[in-house]
Structure formats: structure tokens, C-alpha cells
C-alpha positions in Angstrom: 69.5 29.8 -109.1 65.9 29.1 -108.3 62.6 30.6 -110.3 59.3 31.0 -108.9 56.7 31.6 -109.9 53.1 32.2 -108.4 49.3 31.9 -109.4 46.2 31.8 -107.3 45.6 35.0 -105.8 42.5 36.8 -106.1 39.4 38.7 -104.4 37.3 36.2 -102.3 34.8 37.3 -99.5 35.5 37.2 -96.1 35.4 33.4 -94.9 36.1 32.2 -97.6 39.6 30.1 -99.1 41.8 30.3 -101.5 45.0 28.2 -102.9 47.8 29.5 -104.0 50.5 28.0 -105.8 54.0 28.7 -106.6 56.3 26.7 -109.0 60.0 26.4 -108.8 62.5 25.7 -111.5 66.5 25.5 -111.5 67.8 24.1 -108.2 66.8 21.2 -107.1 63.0 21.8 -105.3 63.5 19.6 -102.0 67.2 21.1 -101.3 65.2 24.6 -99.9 63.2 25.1 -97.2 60.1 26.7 -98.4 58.7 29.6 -97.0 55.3 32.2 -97.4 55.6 36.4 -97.0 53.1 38.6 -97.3 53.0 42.4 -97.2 50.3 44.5 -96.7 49.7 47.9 -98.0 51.7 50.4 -95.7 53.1 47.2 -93.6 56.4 45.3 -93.9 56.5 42.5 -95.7 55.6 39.3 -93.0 56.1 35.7 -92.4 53.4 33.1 -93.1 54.3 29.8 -93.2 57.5 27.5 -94.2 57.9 24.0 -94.9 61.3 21.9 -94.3 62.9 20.2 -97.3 61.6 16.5 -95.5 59.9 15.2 -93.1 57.3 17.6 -93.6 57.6 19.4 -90.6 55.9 23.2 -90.8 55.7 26.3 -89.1 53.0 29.1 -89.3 52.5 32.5 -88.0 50.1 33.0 -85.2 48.0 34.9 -87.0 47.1 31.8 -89.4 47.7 29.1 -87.5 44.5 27.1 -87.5 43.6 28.5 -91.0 46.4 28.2 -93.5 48.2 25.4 -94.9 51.3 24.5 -96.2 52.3 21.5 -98.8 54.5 21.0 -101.3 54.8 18.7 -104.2 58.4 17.8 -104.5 57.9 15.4 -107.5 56.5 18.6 -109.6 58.2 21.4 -108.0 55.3 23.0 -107.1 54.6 24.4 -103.7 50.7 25.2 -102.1 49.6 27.8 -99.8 45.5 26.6 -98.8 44.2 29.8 -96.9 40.8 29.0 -95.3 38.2 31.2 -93.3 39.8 34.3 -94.7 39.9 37.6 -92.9 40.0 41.2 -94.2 43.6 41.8 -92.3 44.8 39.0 -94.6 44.6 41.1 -97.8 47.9 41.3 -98.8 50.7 40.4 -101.6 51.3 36.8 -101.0 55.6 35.8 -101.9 56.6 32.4 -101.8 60.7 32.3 -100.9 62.9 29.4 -101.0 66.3 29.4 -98.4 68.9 27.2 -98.2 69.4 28.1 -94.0 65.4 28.3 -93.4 64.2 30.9 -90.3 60.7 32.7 -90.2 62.9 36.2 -91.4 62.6 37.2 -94.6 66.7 37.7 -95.0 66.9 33.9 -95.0 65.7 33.6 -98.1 67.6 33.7 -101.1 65.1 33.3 -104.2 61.5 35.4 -104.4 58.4 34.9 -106.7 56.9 37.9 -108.0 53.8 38.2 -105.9 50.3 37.2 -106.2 47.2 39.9 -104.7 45.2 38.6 -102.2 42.3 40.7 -101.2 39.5 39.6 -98.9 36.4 41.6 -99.1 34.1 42.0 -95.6 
């Protein structure tokens, strides 16, 4: 069993960055791949980002890439979401995941945080 939980979200104005942070208790942190969601309102909940358990090989969604970032502090359990040059289409709830298989779909992913508002105001 794994706990997240997340902090971080917010309203910010369009181009500008937020970091959001998610900390994990129970399991070991660096036996799960690590992974961002988001849904927007009236959309399906979507991948963001994911980070492997070493080696720190990561993977975005093309609609970030170039602008998000993901990290993860193994030695406190913590994982980091830095979203820069934000966009209005990236308002959304922000979930971090952890999986024990990895994969960009959200069925891959075992454990959930509660969710952390992102809105980015034009």
C-alpha cells in the first residue's frame, strides 16, 4: 500500500510556473514508477509525465514536453512536477500515480493522490 499525497497547485497567470509536489508513504518510494494525470473539466483524465524507479529515464506528453518537468527525491519520498510557461488548456486537476508495471495509461497505476487544482488564468 502506497499514500500520496499532493500540494502545490494553484491559480497562476498564463506563462507563468508552478511546482507541484506529491509525497509517498508505505511501500518503498523507488520500487514504483512514478507517473502525472490530469483531468480537465468535461475531459478524461490524461497522462503527463512519469519517471522510472532508476536511472532517471522520463517520459512526457506531447502537449508538455518542453515545458514540464519531472524529478523525484527518492531519499525523502517526495516526488516534483515543475510546470513552466503555463497555458490556459493546462488548467486542470493534477494526480500523481505510482505503478508497479509503469505505461503512460492510467490503468497502470495502482495508488492515486487526491488531486491538486491547477488553474491558469489568460
Amino acid at each position: 500500500q502506497v499514500q500520496l499525497v499532493e500540494s502545490g497547485g494553484g491559480l497562476v497567470q498564463a506563462g507563468g510556473s508552478l511546482r507541484l509536489s506529491c509525497a509517498a508513504s508505505g511501500r518503498t518510494f523507488r520500487n514504483y514508477v512514478m507517473g502525472w494525470f490530469r483531468q480537465a473539466p468535461g475531459k478524461e483524465r490524461e497522462f503527463v509525465a512519469r519517471m522510472l524507479q532508476t536511472g532517471g529515464t522520463t517520459y512526457y506528453a506531447d502537449s508538455v514536453t518542453g515545458r514540464f518537468t519531472i524529478s523525484r527525491d527518492n531519499a525523502k519520498n517526495t516526488l516534483f512536477l515543475q510546470m513552466n510557461s503555463l497555458k490556459p488548456e493546462d488548467t486542470a486537476i493534477y494526480y500523481c500515480a505510482a505503478s508497479v508495471v509503469g505505461g503512460r495509461e492510467e490503468g497502470r497505476y495502482s495508488y492515486w493522490g487526491q488531486g491538486t487544482q491547477v488553474t491558469v488564468s489568460s
